[in-house]
VOGU-3710 file (C-alpha; in Angstrom, 3 decimals, decimal comma):
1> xxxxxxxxxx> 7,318/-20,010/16,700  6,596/-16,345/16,833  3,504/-14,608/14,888  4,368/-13,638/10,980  3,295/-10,070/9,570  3,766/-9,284/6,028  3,902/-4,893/5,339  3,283/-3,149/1,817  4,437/0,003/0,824  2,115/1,475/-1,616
11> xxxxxxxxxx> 2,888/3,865/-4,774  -0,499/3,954/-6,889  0,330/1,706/-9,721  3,999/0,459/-8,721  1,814/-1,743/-6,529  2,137/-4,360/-9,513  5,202/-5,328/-7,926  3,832/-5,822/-4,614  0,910/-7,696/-6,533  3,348/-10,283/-7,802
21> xxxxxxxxxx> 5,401/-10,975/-5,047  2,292/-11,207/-3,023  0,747/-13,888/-5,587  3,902/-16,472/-5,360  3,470/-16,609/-1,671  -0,212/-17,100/-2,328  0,248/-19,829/-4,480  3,196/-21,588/-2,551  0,673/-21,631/0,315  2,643/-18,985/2,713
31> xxxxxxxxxx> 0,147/-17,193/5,217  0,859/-14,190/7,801  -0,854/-13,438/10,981  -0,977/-10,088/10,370  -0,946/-7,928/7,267  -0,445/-3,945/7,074  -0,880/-2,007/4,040  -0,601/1,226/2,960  -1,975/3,049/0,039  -2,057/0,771/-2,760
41> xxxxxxxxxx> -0,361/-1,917/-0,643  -3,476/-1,708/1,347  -5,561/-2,858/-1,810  -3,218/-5,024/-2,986  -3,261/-6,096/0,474  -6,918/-6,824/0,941  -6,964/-9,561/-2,109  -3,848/-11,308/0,180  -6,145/-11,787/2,522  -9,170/-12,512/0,873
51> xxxxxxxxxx> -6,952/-15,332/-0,788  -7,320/-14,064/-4,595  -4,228/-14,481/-6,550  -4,321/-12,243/-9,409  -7,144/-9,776/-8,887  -4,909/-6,715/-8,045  -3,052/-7,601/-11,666  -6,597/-8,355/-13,534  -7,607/-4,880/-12,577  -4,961/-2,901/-13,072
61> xxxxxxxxxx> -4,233/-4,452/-16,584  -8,068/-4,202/-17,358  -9,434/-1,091/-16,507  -6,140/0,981/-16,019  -7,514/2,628/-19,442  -10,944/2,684/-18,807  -12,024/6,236/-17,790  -14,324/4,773/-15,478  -11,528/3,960/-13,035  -8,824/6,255/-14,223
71> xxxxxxxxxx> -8,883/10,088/-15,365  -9,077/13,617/-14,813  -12,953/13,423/-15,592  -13,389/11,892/-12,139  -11,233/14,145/-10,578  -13,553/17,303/-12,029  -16,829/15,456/-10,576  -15,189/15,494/-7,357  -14,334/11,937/-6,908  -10,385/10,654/-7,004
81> xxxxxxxxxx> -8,525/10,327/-10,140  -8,578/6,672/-9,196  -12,958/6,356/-9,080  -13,121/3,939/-5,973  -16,577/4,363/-6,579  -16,726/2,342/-9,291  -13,309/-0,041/-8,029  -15,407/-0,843/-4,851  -18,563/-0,873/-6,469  -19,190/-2,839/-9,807
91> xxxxxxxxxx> -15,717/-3,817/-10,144  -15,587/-5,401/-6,504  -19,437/-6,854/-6,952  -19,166/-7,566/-10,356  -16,565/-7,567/-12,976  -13,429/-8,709/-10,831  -15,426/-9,656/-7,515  -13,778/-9,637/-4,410  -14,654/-12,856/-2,315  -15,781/-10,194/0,882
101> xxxxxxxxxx> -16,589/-13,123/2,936  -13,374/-14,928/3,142  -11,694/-11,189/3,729  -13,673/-10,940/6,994  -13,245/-14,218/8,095  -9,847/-14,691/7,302  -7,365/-15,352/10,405  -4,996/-12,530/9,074  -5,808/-9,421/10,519  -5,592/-6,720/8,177
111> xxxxxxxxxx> -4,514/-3,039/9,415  -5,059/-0,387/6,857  -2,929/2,516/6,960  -4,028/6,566/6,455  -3,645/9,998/7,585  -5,467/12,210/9,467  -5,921/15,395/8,238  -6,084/16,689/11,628  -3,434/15,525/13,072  -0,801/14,791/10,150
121> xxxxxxxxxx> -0,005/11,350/11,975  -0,671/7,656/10,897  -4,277/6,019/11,311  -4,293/2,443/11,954  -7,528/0,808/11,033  -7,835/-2,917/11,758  -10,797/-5,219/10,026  -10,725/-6,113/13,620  -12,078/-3,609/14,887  -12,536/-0,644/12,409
131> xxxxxxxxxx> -16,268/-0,194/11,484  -15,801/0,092/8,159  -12,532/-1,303/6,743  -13,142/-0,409/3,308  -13,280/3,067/4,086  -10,008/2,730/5,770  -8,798/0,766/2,578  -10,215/3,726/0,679  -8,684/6,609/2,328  -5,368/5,037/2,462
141> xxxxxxxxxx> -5,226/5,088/-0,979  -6,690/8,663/-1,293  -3,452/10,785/-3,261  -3,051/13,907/-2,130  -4,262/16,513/-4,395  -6,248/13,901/-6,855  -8,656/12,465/-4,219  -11,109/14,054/-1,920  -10,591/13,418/2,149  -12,074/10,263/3,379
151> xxxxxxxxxx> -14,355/9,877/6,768  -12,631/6,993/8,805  -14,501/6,170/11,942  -15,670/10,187/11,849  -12,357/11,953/11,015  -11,353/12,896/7,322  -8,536/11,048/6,346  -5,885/11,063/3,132  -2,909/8,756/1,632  -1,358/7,035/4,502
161> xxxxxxxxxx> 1,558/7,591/2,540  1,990/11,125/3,473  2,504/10,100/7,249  4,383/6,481/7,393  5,356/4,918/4,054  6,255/1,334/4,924  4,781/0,012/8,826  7,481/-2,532/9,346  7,993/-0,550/13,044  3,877/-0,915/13,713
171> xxxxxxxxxx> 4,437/-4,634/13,208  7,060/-5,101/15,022  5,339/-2,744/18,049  2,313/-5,476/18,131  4,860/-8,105/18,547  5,003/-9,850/15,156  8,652/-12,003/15,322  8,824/-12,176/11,904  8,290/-9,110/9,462  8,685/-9,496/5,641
181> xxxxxxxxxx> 8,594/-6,169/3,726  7,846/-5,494/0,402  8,597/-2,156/-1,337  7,773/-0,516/-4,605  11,215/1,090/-4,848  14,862/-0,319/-5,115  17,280/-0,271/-2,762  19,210/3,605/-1,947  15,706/5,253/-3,650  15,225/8,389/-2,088
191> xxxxxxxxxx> 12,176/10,885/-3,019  13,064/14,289/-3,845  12,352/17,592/-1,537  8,909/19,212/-1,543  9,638/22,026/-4,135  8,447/25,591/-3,662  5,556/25,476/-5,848  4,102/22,438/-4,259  4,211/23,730/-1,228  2,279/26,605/-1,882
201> xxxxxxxxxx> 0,215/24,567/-3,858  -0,950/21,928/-0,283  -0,749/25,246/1,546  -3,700/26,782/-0,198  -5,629/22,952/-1,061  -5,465/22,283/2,993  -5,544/25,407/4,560  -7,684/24,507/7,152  -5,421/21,114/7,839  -2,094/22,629/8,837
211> xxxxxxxxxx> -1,027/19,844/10,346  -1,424/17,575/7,175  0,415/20,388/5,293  3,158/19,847/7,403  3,210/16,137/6,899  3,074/16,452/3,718  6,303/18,427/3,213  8,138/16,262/5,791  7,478/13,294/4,058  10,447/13,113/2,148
221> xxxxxxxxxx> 12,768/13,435/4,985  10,871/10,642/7,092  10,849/8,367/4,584  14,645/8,609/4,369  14,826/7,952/7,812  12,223/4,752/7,405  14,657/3,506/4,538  17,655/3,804/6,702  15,894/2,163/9,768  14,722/-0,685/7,401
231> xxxxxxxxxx> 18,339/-1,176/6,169  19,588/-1,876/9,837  16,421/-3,921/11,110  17,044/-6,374/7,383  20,833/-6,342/8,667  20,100/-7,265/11,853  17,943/-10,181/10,641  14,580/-8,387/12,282  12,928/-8,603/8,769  12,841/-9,600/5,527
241> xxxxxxxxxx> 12,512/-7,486/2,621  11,849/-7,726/-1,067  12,434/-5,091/-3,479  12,692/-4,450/-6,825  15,960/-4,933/-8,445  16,368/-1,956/-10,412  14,448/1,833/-10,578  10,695/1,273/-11,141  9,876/3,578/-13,894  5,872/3,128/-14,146
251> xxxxxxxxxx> 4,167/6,138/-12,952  1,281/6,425/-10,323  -1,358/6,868/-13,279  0,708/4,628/-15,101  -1,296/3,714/-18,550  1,137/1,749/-20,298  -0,116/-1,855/-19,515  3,041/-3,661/-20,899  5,580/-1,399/-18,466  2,765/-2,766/-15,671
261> xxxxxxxxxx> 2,699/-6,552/-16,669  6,328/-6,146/-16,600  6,825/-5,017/-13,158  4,243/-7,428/-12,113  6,812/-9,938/-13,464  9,573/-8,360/-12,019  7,468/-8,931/-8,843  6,529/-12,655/-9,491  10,631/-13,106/-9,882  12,568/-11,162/-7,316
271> xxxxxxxxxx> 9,814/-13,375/-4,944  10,661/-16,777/-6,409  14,503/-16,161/-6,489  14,321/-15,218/-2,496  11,996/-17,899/-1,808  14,612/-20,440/-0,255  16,380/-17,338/1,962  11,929/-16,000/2,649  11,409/-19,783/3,732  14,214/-20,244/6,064
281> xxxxxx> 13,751/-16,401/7,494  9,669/-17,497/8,294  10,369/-20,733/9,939  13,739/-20,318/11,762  13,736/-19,418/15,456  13,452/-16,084/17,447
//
């Protein structure tokens, strides 16, 4: 039987659906070889692999109003709007700890996704062999615009969002057989064009980073062309994917923690309903 990867799209807070699905197959006992996340799917990633069921949901619901970890406030004082100061910090050590230990130790590798602001092109940090994964972690989930660049093995680094959305294709280029997929958007979502404004807007905020501008307002257009690849690799049976059923109207500083404990639901139950269908997909042959 071939190796198993698991791949998260991210999408700031609409990561409560990845956090659910992810959850069943922690509890039903299903475990990946590999696991690649990007933005938010990175961190929701991370507590897959450090086995914690329910920590990306505890601290979303618990501190998503809590200006220590979201506001504008943090964006003046030059952090993120998102402080992962304080998320990796006293949350991580304290309040919700994450178990560190079994993260490193785990047999899953774990590739965190960003973008380098050089280049405009993916980064691919592995726990493997990344020297410090939670700065990977940390500038995959950097947003554009409402967090400052993040070093990553020397080179400043943003949203790996902006540059590959969902690494099913990275998976499947290491050799993982079997590649389940889990998105934050229904199926036929497409993201609107970069408008005018905005452009001008990344064209004076990363002057000196061309090539990230020009990532940035391609990203649109490549992640059509991921969506439609993704449609003919889960038709050809080359991976399994999980999405939600309908549009996902939380927000990326989503504050309303009912519309978020409802999409983690949403989550928990699009994954139980395909269980039977993920099951047989994991442990047929190919």
């Amino acid at each position: 039987m071939g190796r198993k990867a698991i791949v998260l799209e991210g999408g700031s807070l609409r990561c409560m659906f990845s956090a659910g699905a992810t959850d069943v197959m922690l509890e039903e006992g299903i475990g990946f070889d590999g696991l690649f996340g990007v933005s938010a799917g990175a961190l929701t990633g991370a507590n897959y692999v450090s086995g914690q069921p329910g920590r990306t949901a505890k601290i979303n619901l618990d501190y998503v109003n809590d200006k220590r970890y979201l506001g504008v406030r943090n964006l003046l004082r030059g952090r993120g709007i998102f402080n992962f100061d304080f998320l990796f910090g006293e949350i991580s050590d304290s309040l919700v700890p994450m178990d560190r230990e079994t993260f490193a130790n785990s047999p899953c590798d774990f590739t965190a996704v960003s973008t380098s602001c050089l280049t405009g092109r993916p980064v691919f940090s592995s726990k493997r062999t990344c020297g410090d994964i939670y700065a990977a972690i940390r500038a995959s989930a950097s947003l554009p615009l409402m967090a400052p660049m993040v070093l990553v093995e020397g080179a400043p680094c943003l949203d790996g969002g902006v540059s590959l959305s969902i690494p099913y294709q990275r998976a499947l280029d290491e050799g993982y057989s079997k590649v389940v997929v889990v998105t934050t958007r229904e199926h036929g979502f497409r993201k609107e064009q970069v408008s005018r404004a905005l452009a001008r807007i990344y064209a004076r905020a990363y002057r000196k980073y061309p090539n990230l501008v020009g990532a940035l307002l391609a990203s649109p257009q490549r992640y059509a062309r991921e969506l439609d690849q993704l449609d003919r690799l889960e038709k050809q049976g080359r991976v399994f994917v999980i999405r939600p059923p309908k549009p996902v109207t939380v927000s990326r500083t989503e504050r309303d923690t009912s519309k978020l404990r409802a999409l983690y639901q949403q989550g928990r139950a699009a994954c139980q309903e395909r269980l039977p269908a993920l099951l047989a997909y994991l442990e047929g042959g190919r």
